[in-house]
C-alpha positions as CSV (number, residue, x, y, z in Angstrom):
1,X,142.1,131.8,134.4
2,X,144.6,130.3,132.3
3,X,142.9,126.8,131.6
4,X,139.9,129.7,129.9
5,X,142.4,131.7,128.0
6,X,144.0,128.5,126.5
7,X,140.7,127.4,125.4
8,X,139.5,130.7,123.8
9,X,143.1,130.8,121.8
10,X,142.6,127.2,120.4
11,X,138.8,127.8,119.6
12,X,139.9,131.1,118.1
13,X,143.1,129.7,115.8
14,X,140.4,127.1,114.8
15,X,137.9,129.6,113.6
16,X,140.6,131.8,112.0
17,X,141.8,128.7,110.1
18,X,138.2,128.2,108.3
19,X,137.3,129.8,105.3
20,X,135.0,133.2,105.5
21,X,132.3,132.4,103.7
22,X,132.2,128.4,105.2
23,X,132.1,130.1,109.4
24,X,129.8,132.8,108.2
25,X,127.1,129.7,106.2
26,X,127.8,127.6,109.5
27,X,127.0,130.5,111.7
28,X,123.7,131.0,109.5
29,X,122.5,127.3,109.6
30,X,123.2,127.2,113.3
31,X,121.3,129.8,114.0
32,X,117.9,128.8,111.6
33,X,118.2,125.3,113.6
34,X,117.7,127.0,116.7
35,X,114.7,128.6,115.5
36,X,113.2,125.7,113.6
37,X,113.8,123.6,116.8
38,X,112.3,126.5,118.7
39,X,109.2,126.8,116.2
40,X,108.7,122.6,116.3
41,X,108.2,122.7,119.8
42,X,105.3,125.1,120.1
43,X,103.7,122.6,117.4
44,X,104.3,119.8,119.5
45,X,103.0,121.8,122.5
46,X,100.1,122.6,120.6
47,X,99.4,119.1,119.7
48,X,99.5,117.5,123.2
49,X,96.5,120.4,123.9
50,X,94.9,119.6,121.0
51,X,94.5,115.8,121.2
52,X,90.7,113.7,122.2
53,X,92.1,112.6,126.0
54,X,89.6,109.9,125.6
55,X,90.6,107.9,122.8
56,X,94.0,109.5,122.2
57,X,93.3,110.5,118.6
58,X,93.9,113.7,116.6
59,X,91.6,115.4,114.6
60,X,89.2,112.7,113.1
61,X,89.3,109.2,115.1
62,X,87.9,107.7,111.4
63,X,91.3,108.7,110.3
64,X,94.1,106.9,112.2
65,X,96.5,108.9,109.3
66,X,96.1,112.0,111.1
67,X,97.2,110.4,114.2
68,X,100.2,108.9,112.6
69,X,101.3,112.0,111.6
70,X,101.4,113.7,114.4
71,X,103.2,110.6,116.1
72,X,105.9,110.8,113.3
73,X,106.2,114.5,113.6
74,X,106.8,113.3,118.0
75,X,109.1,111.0,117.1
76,X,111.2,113.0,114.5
77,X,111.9,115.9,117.3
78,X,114.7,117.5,117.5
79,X,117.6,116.0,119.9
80,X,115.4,113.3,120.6
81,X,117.6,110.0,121.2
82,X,117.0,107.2,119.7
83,X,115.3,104.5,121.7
84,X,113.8,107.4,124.3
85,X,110.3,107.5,125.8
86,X,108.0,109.8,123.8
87,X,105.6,112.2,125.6
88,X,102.5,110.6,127.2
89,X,100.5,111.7,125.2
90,X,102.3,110.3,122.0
91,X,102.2,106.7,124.1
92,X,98.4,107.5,123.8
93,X,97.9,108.4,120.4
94,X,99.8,105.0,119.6
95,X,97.6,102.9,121.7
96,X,95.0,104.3,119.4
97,X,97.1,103.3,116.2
98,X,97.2,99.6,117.6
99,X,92.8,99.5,118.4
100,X,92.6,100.1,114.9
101,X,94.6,97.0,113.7
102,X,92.2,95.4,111.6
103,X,92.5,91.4,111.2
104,X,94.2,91.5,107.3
105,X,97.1,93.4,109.0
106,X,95.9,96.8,108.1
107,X,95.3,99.8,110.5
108,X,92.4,102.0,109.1
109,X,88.5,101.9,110.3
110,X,86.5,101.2,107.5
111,X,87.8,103.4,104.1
112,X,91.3,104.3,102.4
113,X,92.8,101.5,104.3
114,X,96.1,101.8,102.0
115,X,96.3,105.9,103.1
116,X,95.5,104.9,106.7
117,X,97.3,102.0,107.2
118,X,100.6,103.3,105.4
119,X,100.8,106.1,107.4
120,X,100.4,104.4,110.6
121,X,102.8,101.9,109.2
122,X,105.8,104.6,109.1
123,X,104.8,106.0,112.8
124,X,105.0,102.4,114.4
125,X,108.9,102.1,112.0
126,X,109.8,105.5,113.8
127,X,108.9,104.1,117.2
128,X,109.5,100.1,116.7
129,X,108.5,99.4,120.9
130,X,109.4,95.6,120.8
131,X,105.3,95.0,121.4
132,X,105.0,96.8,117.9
133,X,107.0,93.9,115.9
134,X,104.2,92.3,115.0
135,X,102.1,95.0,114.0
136,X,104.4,96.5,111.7
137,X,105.4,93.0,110.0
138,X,101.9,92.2,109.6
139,X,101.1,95.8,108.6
140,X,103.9,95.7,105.8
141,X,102.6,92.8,104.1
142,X,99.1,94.4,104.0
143,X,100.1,97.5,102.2
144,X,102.5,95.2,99.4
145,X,99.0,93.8,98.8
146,X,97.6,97.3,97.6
147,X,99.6,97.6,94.4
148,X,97.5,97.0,91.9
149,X,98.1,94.7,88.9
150,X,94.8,94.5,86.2
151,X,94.4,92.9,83.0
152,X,97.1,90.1,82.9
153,X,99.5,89.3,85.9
154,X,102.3,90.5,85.9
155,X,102.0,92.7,83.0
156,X,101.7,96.3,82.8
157,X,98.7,96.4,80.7
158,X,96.7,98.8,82.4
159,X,97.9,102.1,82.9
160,X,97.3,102.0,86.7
161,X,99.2,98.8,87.4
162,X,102.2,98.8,90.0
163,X,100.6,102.3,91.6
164,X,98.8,102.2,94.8
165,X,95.4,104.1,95.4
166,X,93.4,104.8,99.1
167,X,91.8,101.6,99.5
168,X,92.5,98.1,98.5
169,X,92.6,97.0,95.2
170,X,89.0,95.4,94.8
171,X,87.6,98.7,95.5
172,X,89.5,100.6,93.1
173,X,87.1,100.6,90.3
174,X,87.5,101.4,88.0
175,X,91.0,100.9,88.0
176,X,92.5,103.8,90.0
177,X,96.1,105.0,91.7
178,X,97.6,108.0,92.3
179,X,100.8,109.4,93.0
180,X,100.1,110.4,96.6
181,X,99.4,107.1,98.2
182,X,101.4,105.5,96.4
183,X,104.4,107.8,98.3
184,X,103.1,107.1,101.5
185,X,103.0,103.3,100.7
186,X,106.8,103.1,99.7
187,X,107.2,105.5,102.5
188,X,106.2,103.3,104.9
189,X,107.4,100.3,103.2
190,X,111.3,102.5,103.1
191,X,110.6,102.4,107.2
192,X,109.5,99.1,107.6
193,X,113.2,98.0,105.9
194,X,114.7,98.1,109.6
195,X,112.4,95.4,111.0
196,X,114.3,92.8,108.7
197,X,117.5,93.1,110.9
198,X,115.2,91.3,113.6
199,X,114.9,87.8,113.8
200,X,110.9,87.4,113.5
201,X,110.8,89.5,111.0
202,X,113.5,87.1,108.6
203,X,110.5,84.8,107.2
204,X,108.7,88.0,106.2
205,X,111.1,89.4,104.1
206,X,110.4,87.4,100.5
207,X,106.6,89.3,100.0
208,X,107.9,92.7,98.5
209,X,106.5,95.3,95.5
210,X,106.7,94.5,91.8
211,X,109.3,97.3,91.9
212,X,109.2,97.5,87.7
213,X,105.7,98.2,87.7
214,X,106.4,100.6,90.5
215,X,108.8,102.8,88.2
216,X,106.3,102.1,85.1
217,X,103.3,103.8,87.1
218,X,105.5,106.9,88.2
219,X,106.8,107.3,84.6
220,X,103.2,107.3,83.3
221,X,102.9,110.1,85.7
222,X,105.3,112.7,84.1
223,X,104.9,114.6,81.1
224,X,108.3,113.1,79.8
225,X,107.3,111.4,76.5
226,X,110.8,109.8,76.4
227,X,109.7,107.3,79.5
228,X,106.1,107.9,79.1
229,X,104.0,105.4,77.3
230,X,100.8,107.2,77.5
231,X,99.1,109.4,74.8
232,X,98.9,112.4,77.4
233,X,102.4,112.5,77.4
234,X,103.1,116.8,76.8
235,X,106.9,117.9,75.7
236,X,105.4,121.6,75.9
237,X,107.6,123.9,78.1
238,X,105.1,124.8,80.7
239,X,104.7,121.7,81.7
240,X,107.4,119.1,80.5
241,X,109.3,117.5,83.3
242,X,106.5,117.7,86.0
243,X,103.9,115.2,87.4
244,X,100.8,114.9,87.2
245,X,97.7,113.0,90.1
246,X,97.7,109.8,88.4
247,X,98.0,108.6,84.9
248,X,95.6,111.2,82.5
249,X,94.4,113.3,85.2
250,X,96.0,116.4,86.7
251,X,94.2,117.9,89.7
252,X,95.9,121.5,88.4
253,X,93.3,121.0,84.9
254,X,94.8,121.3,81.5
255,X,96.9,124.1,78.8
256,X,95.4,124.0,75.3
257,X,98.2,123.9,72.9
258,X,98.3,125.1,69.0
259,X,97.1,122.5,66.6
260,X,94.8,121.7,69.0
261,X,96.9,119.7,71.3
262,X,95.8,119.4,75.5
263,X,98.3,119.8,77.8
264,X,97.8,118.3,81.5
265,X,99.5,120.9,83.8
266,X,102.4,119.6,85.8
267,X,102.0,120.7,89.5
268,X,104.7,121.3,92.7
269,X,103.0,119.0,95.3
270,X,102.9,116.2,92.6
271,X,106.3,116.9,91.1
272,X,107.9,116.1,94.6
273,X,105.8,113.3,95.1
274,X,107.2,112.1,92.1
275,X,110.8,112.8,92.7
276,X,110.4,110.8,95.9
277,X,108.9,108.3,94.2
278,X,111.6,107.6,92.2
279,X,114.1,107.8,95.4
280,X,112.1,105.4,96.9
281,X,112.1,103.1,94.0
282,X,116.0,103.2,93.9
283,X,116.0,106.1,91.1
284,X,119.2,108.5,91.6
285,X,119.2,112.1,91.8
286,X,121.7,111.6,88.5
287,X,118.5,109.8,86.0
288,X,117.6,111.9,83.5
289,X,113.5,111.8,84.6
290,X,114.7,113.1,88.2
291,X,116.8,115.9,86.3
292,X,114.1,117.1,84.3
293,X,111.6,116.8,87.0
294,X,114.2,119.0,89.4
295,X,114.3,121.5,86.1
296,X,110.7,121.9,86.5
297,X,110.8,122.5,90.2
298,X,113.3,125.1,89.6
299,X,111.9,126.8,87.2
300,X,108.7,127.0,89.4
301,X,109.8,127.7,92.6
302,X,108.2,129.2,95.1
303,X,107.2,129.2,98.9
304,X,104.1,131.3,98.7
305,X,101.8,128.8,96.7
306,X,101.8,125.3,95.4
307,X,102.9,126.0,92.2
308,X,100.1,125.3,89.7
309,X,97.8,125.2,92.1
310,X,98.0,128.3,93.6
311,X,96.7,127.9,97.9
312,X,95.8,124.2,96.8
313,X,97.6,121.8,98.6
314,X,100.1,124.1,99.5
315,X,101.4,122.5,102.9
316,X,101.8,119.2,101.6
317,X,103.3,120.5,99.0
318,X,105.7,121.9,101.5
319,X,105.8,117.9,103.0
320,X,106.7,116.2,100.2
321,X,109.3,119.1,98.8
322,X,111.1,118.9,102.0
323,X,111.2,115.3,101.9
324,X,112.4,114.7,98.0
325,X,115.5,117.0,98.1
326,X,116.4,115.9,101.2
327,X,116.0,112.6,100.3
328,X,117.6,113.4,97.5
329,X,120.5,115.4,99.2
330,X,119.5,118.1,96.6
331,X,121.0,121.3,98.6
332,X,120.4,123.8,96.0
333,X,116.9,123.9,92.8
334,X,118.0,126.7,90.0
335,X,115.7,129.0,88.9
336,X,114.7,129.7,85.2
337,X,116.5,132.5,85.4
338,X,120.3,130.0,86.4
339,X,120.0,131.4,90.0
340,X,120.4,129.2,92.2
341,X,117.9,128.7,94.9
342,X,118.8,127.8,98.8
343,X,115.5,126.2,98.8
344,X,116.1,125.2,102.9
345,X,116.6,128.6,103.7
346,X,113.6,130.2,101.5
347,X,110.9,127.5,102.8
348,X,111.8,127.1,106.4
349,X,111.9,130.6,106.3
350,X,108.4,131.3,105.3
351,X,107.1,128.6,107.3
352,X,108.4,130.4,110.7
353,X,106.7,133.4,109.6
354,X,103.5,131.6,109.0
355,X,103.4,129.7,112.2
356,X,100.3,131.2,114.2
357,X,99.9,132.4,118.0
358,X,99.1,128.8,119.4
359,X,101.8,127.2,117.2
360,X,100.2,125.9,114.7
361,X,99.5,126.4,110.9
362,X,96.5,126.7,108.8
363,X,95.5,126.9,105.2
364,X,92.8,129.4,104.6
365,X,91.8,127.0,101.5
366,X,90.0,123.7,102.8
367,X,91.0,121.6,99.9
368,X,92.4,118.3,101.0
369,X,91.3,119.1,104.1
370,X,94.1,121.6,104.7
371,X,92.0,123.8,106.8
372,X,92.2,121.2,109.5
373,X,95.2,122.9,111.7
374,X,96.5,119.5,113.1
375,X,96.6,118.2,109.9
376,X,98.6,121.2,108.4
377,X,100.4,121.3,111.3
378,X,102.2,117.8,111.1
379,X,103.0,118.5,107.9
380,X,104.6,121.1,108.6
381,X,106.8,120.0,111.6
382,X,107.9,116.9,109.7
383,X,109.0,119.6,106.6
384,X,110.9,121.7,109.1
385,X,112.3,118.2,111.2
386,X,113.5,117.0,107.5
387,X,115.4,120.8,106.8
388,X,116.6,120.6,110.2
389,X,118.3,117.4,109.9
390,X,119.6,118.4,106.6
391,X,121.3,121.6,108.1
């Protein structure tokens, strides 16, 4: 017994030589882990019962992107190593990613081939087999040639240039990009980065974005005046700060202002695509357009709704919020009222208590095809796999 009791003394001197508050937060993150990890695999669970066994798809075989999501929420699990054999079932779902490689390197069937193929792109990055090389390479230089660039090359003439829309850029017309495919493109593109440490991928690595017009499409996204060019530009309080869809459109409608002024209404899904945005693009936390995009998110907190938008997009809002400020390492968003919000705790918390009896999630609003419970689902796990890594 005295091997035990030495052990117990030292763990206990240990513990007694740590701050309060520190062992009592430690004790509290350890314990939400354990349930996050607990609540991702009933998703998973629910996933493997939920996928076509004939084709290996999820949800809608048109839409690879719906498979690649639930591959990346497979292989973001929790105390998954590196390197190790996914599920069967995963091993499946990417042997339908690869029958959908399309000879121009993209992975889509026959529309939004950006949204499709970018998506697929960042599964194949989390799970690089050595038979996926070539896919991903191939794949990578197939999304670089979304971005668009009208009017005169190399220019920024057009208030769409350097953003990425669904499909390629000869079928954008008119002109069109948007803030959420162009996330998932640098997404995938931020994934892809590991495949340059391997030797066939060295000659590949001079094709990259026009990263300028990149940060000159995301600041004609945010009603920030002081980096935005565009006319729509609002400095109102409502709305100042956030993001909007794409340049001139907001998907949340529009404030009318005195003097007759129009405001396009910042939204929360949006506003964290546009904080990640910036990440991606090499922005930091620090930049005075990620500040004041934080300030909105602060000030507009909540778990319940996508703010603006009410149920509209709510779960991808939770995505891409989980995914900014951990980017980000943001740990804390302050309220209007200079409270300041454990935004980890508040969301992962409210997405336990939403998770359903088969493990899922659903959004009783069909928008954005969020009442598709795979759909929601994945982006759901990959919110809670992003907090979980955090904590």
């Amino acid at each position: 017994m005295k091997p035990i009791f030495i052990r117990l003394t030292a763990l206990t001197l240990t513990l007694a030589a740590l701050p309060a508050q520190a062992t009592t937060l430690t004790g509290k993150n350890d314990s939400l882990k354990q349930e996050i990890e607990l609540s991702i695999n009933r998703a998973l669970a629910f996933f493997k019962d939920k996928q076509d066994k004939g084709n290996g798809s999820w949800s809608l075989a048109s839409e690879p992107a719906i498979t690649g999501l639930v591959l990346s929420s497979f292989a973001a699990q929790p105390g998954r190593k590196p390197g190790a054999a996914l599920p069967v079932e995963a091993e499946h779902g990417y042997h339908f990613l690869l029958e959908n490689v399309k000879p121009d390197g993209g992975i889509y069937t026959t529309e939004r081939a950006n949204y499709n193929t970018a998506i697929a792109l960042a599964a194949l990055c989390q799970y690089p087999k050595p038979e996926y090389i070539r896919t991903i390479i191939n794949a990578r230089k197939f999304v670089i040639g979304q971005q668009n660039d009208f009017g005169v090359k190399g220019k920024a003439d057009n208030a769409f240039d350097g953003g990425i829309g669904y499909g390629k850029p000869g079928e954008n017309t008119p002109p069109h990009a948007d803030m959420s495919n162009t996330h998932f493109a640098l997404e995938a593109l931020d994934y892809s980065k590991q495949i340059f440490a391997k030797k066939a991928a060295k000659a590949d690595k001079k094709k990259d974005l026009d990263w300028p017009a990149v940060l000159k499409f995301v600041d004609r996204c945010q009603n920030r005046p002081a980096s935005n060019d565009q006319p729509w530009a609002s400095d109102d309080a409502k709305n100042f700060g956030g993001f909007v869809y794409e340049p001139g459109v907001s998907k949340a409608g529009e404030d009318k202002l005195p003097g007759g002024r129009v405001a396009l209404r910042s939204y929360g899904s949006i506003t964290s695509t546009g904080i990640l945005n910036y990440f991606y693009a090499g922005v930091k936390p620090s930049d005075p357009r990620v500040q004041d995009a934080l300030k909105w998110l602060g000030e507009n907190f909540s778990v319940a709704q996508n703010p603006g938008m009410d149920q509209e997009g709510r779960f991808y809002y939770y995505l891409t919020l989980a995914k900014a400020l951990t980017l980000g390492k943001i740990n804390v968003l302050t309220a209007k009222d200079g409270v300041a919000i454990d935004w980890r705790d508040k969301l992962s918390r409210q997405l336990l208590n939403d998770q359903r009896a088969n493990g899922s999630w659903q959004n009783d609003t069909s928008r954005w095809m969020e009442s598709d419970p795979v759909l929601v689902t994945a982006y759901t796990v990959i919110a809670l796999e992003h907090i979980y890594r955090a904590l």
